[in-house]
Backbone as CSV, one residue per row, in Angstrom:
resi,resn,N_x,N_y,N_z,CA_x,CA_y,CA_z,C_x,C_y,C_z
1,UNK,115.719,183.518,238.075,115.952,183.891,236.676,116.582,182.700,235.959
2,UNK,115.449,182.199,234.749,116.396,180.865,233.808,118.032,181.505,233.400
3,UNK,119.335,180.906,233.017,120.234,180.903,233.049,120.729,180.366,231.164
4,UNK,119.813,179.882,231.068,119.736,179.594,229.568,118.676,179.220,228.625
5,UNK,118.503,180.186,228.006,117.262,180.504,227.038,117.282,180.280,225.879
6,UNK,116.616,178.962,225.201,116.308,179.202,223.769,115.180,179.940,223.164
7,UNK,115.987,180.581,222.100,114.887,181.624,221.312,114.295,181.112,220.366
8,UNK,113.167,180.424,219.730,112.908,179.615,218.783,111.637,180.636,217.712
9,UNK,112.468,181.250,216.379,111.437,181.984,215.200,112.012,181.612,214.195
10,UNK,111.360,181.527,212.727,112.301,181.243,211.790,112.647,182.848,211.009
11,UNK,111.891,183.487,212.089,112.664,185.153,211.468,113.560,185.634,212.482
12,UNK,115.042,185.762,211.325,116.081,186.043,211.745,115.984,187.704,213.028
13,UNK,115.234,188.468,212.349,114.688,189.786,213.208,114.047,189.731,213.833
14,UNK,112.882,188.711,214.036,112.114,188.435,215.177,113.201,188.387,216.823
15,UNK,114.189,187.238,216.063,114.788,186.393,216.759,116.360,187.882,217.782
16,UNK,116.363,188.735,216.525,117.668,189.656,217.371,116.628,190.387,218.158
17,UNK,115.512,190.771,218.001,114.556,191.882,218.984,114.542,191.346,220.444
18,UNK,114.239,189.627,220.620,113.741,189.114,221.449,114.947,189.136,221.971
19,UNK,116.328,188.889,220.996,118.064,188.300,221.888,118.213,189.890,222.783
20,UNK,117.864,191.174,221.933,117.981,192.173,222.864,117.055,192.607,224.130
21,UNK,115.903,192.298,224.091,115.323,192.597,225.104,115.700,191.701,226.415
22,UNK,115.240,190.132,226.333,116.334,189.521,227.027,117.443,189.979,228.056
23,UNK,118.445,190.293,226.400,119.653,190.116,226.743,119.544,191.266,227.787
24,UNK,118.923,192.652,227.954,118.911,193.523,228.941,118.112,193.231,230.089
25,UNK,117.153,192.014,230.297,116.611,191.191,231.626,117.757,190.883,232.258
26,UNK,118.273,189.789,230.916,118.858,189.218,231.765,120.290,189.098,231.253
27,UNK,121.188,189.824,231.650,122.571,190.201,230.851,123.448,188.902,231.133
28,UNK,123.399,188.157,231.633,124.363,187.245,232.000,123.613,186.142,231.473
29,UNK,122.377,185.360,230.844,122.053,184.751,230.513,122.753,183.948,229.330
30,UNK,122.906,182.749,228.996,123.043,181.776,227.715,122.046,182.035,226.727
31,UNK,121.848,182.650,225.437,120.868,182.563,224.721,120.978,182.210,223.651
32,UNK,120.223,180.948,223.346,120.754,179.695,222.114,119.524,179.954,221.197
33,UNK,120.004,180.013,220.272,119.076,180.354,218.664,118.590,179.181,218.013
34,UNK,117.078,178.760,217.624,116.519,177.640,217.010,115.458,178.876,215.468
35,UNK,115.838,178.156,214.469,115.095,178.692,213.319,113.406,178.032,213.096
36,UNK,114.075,176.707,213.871,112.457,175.676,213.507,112.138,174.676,215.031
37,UNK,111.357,174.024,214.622,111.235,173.343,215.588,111.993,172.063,215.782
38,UNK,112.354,171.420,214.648,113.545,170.298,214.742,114.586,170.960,215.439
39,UNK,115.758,172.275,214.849,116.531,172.813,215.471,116.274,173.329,217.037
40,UNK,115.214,173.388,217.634,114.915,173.413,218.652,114.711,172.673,219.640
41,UNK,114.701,171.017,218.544,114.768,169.727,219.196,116.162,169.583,219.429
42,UNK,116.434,169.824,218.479,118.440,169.127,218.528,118.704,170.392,219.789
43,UNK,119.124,171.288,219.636,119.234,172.086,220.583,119.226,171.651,222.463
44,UNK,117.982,171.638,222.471,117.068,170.806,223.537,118.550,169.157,223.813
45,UNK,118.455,168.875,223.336,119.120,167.449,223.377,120.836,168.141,223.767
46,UNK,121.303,168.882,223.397,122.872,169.543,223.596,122.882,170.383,224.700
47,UNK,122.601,171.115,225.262,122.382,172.109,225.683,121.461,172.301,227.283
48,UNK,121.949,172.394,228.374,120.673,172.375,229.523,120.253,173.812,229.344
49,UNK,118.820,173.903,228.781,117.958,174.702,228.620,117.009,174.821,229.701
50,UNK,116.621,175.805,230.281,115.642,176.175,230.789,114.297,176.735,231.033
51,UNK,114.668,177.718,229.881,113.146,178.363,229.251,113.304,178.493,227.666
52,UNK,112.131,178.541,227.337,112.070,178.296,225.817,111.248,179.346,225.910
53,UNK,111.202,180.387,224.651,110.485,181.362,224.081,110.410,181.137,222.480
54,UNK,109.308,180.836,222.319,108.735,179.716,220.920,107.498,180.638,220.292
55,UNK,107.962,181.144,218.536,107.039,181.590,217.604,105.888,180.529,217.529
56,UNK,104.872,180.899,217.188,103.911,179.765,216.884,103.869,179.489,215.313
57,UNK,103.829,180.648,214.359,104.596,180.018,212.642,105.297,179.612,212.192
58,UNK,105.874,178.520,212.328,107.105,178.226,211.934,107.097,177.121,210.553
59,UNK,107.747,177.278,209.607,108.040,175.989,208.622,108.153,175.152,209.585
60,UNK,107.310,174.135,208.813,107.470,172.548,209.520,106.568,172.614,210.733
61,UNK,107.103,172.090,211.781,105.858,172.395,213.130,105.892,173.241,213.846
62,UNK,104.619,173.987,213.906,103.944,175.001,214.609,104.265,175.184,215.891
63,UNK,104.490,175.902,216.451,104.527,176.416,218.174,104.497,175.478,218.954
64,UNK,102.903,175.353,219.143,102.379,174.378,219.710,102.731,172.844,219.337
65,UNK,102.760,173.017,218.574,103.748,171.064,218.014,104.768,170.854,219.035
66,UNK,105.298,172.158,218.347,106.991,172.012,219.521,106.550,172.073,220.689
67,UNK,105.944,173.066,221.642,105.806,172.454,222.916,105.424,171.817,223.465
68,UNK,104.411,170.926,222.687,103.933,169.262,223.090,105.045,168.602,223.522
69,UNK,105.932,168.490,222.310,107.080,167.678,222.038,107.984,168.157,223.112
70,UNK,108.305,169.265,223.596,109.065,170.063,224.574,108.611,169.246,225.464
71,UNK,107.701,169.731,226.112,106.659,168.993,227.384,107.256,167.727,227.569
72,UNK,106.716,166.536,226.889,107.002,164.973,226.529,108.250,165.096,226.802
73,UNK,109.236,165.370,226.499,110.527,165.237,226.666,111.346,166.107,228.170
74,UNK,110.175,167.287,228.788,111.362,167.816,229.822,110.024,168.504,230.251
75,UNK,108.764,167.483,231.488,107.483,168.187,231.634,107.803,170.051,232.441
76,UNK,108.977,169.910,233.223,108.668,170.921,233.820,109.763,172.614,233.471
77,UNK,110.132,172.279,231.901,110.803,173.153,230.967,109.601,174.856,230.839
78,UNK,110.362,175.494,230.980,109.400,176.722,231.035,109.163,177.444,230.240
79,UNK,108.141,177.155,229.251,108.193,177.759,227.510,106.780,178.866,227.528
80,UNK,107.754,179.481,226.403,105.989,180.976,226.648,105.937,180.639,225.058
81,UNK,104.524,180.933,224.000,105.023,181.355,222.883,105.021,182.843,222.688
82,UNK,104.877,183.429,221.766,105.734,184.811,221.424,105.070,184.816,220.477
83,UNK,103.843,185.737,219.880,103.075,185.287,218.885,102.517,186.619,218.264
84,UNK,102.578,186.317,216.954,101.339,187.590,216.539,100.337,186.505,216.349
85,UNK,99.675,185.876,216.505,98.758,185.304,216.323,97.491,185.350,217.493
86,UNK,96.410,185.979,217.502,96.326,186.197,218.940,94.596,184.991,218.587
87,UNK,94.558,184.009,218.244,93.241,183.386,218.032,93.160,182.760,219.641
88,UNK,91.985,182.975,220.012,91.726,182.322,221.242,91.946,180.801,221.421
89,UNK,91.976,180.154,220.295,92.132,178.480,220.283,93.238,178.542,220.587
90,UNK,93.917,179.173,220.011,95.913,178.892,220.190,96.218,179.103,221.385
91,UNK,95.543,180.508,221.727,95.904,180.474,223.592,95.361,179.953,224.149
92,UNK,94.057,178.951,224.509,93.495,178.039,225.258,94.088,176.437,224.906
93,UNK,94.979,176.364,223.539,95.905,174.934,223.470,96.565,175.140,224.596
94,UNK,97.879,176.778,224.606,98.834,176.652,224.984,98.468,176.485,226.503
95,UNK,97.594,177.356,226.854,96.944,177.270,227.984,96.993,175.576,228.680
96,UNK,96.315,175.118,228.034,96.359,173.577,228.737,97.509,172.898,228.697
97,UNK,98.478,173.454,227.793,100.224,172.337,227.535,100.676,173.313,228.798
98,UNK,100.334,174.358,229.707,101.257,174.726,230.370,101.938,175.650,229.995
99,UNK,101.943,175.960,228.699,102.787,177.260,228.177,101.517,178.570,228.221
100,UNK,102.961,179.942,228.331,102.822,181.065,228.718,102.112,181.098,227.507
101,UNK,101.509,182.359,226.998,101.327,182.700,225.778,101.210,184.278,226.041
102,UNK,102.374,185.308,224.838,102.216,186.467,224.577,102.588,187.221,223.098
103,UNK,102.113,187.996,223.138,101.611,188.539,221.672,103.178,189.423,221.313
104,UNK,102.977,189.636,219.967,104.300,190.140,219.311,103.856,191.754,219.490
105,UNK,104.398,192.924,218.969,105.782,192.707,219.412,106.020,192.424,221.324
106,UNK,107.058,192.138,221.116,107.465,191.546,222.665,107.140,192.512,223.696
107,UNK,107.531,192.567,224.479,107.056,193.468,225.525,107.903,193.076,226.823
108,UNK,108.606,194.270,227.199,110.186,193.792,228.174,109.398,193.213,229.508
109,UNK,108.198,193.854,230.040,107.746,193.568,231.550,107.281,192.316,231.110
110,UNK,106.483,191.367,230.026,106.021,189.958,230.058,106.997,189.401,230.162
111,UNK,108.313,189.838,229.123,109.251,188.795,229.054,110.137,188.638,230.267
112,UNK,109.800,189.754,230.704,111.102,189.728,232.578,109.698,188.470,233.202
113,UNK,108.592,188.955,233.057,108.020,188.296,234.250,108.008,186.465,233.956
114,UNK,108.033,186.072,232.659,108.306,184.940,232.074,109.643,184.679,232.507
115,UNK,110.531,185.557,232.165,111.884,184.625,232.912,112.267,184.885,234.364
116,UNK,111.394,185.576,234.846,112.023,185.855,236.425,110.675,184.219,236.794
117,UNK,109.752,183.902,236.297,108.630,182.677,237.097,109.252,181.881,237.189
């Protein structure tokens, strides 16, 4: 089980649904809040993170931006995105960067099985 989780949406309610489901995986977990993908950079840089759970809409760069950039910087970081977006291109990007990809609303058994991998 990761030990510290950033949550990365720029919706504030996206972001408490996901801190509660989580937070009942995994009750003892660190769970650090990013609005965008820069704040998810800085974050990343402070913080030993382990899994990332990443919106794919975000002001500024997209999901997938960020977990390129994730990747490049920490290849074996364990990021899912978290998406209403369900276009097959987006999940065959994330697909090849290595990231998880699952659909909104969240769903407690993906997200245990994402942070228990």
């Amino acid at each position: 089980m990761h030990n510290t989780i950033l949550i990365v949406d720029d919706s504030k309610v996206s972001r408490m649904i996901i801190k509660k489901i989580v937070s009942e995986i995994a009750p003892d977990a660190t769970l650090i809040e990013a609005a965008n993908g820069d704040e998810a950079l800085e974050k990343l840089a402070a913080d030993p993170i382990e899994a990332i759970i990443v919106d794919y809409h975000m002001p500024g760069m997209n999901g997938l931006e960020l977990a390129e950039k994730l990747k490049e910087l920490k290849p074996a970081l364990a990021i899912t995105m978290l998406t209403a977006n369900i276009q097959k291109e987006i999940n065959e990007r994330a697909d090849a960067l290595g990231v998880g990809y699952l659909t909104k609303p969240p769903k407690k058994n993906e997200l245990q099985e994402f942070l228990e991998g």
